[in-house]
N, C-alpha and C positions, 0 to 999 in steps of 0.2 A: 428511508431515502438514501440513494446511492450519491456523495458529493467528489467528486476528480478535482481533485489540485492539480493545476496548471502553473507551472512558472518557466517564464520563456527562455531565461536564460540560465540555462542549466551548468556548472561549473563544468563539469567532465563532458559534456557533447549541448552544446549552444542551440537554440531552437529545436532542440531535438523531436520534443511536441510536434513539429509541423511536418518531419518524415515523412512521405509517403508511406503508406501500408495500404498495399493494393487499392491504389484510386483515390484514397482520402489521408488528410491527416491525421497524423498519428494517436493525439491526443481523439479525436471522433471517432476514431477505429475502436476505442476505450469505449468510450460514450455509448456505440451503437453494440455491443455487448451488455455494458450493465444495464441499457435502456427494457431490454426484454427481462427485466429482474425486478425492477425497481424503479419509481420516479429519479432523474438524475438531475443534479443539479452540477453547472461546471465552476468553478472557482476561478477567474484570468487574474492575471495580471497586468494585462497589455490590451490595447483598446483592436487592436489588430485581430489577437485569439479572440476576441469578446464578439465584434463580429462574425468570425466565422464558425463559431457556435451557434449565434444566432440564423446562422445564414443555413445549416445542418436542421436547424431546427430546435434546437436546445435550448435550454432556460440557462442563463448565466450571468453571474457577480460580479462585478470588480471589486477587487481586493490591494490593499499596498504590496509594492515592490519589497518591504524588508521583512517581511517575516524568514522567518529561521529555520520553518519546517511546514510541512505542506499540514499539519493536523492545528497548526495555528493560523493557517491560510483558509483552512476550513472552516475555523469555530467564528471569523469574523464574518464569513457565507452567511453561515449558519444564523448567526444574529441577524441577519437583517433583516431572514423570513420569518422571525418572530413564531418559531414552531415550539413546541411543549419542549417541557423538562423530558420527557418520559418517551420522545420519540428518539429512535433507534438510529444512527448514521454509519453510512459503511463507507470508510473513507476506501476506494480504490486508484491508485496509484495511474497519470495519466501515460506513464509507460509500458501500461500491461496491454494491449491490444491483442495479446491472443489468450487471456483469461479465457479460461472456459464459462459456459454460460451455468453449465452442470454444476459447476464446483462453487460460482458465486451465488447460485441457489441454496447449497450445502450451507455457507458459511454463512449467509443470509439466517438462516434455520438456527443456526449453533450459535449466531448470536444475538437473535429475538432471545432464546430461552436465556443464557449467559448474563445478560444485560438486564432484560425485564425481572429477570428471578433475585437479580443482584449477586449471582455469587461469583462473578466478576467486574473488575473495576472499566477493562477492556478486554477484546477478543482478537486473534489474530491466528495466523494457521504455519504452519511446517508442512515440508514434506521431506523425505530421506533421498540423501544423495551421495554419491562416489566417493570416496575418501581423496580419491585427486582431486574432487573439486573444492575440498576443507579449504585449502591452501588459497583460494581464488580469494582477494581482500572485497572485491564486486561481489560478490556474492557472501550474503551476510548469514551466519550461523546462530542456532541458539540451541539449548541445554534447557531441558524441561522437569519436572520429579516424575512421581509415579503418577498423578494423575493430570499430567499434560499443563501444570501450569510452568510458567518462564520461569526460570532463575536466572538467566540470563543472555543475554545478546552479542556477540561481538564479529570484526571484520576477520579477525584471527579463527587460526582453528582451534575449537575448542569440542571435548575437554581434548586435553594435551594426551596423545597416546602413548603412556610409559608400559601400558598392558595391550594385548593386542586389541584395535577397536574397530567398529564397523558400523554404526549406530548414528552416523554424521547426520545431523537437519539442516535443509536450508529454508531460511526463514522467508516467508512468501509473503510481500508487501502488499497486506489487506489489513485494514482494523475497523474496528467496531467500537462505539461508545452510547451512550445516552447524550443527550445536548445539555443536561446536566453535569455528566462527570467531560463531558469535550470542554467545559467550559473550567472542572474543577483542573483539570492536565494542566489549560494553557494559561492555569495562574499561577503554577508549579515555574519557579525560577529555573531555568538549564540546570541540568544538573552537569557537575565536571564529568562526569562518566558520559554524559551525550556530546558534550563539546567536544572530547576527546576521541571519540569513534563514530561521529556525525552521526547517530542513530536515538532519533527523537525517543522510541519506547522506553529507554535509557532513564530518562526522566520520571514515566510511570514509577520505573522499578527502583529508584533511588529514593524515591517518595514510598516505598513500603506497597505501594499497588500490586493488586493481580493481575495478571496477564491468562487469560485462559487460549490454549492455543488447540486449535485443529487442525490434525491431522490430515492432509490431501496425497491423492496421485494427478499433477500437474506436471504436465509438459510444455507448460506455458514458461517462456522466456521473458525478464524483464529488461530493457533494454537502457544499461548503464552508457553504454559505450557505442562507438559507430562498429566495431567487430560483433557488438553483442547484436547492433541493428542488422549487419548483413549475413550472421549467421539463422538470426531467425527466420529472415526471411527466405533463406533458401530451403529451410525445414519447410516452414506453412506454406510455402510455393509447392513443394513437392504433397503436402498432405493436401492441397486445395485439386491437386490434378490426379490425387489419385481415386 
């Protein structure tokens, strides 16, 4: 099951969920992506979004106003359909509306086997980016070892290049858990290293968890910002007419 956290009032761009993206909002522009992947479930917050999911046609929760992070916005969803330990959730982020279908397929795949096999705790993906864009604090970076699991996360660039480097990831906000371990994450206290760089995985990783990350080529934009919203769309305006 595909589950989208919704939270309306977003600190850095305010309702930003309900953006148009070409005809619909923003957050359903999400929706009707991961729907050709996966059953989706929406997460609201707001009796407002909760309608107009409904109104889309979507199956949707209300959830409280103060959760901390959209994967503890999820595991309270998640309880109330009463679904197994053992089933798979792919938390996708209600700001990606131009996720590809391809690549939520892909990661759908890497983390059925990830998950179910157990040889990770969570799953999430990277792709390689610019070294100008290390520098962007929006766009979040991670540092992997030799076989693609995290070591770590941050808004900073890392690692720090005192030798020449070109190697940069940026970390592509998708994850994966069982409804088991979503449930073992969101009993994990904050850790200081999440409070401190607003980046829930943070929490995983301070808790000794794996993080198994896959690899993409995505040209999907997430949209932090009202610049990051009118830059994308003038891309997928141009990719949609040509």
């Amino acid at each position: 099951m595909i589950v989208i956290p919704t939270r309306l009032k977003s600190t850095r761009f305010e309702n930003k969920i309900l953006c148009d993206i070409f005809g619909v909002p923003m957050f359903i522009a999400t929706a009707n992506v991961a729907k050709k992947v996966d059953d989706v479930l929406i997460a609201v917050d707001d009796e407002k979004v909760l309608k107009i999911a409904n109104d889309y046609g979507f199956k949707a929760v209300m959830t409280k106003t103060t959760h901390e992070s959209g994967t503890d916005r999820i595991n309270e969803a998640v309880s109330k359909m009463g679904l197994k330990d053992s089933e798979v959730i792919i938390n996708l982020q209600a700001d990606e509306p131009f996720f590809e279908g391809l690549n939520l397929t892909k990661f759908k795949e890497f983390a059925m086997e990830q998950i179910l096999n157990q040889d990770a705790f969570m799953a999430s993906a990277y792709k390689y980016i610019e070294k100008s864009e290390a520098d962007n604090p929006n766009l979040v970076k991670v540092v992997v070892d030799e076989n693609s699991t995290a070591l770590y996360f941050s808004r900073s660039k890392i690692p720090f290049d005192r030798e020449p480097y070109n190697d940069y990831k940026g970390h592509i906000g998708i994850y994966a858990y069982s409804v088991k371990t979503l449930m073992e994450f969101c009993d994990f206290s904050q850790s200081k290293l999440e409070k401190t760089e607003k980046l829930e995985q943070l929490r995983a990783l301070s808790n000794g968890k794996k993080i198994s990350m896959l690899k993409m080529e995505s040209k999907s934009i997430g949209i932090d910002t009202k610049e990051d919203l009118e830059k994308a769309l003038k891309v997928f305006k141009k990719v949609n007419n040509d």
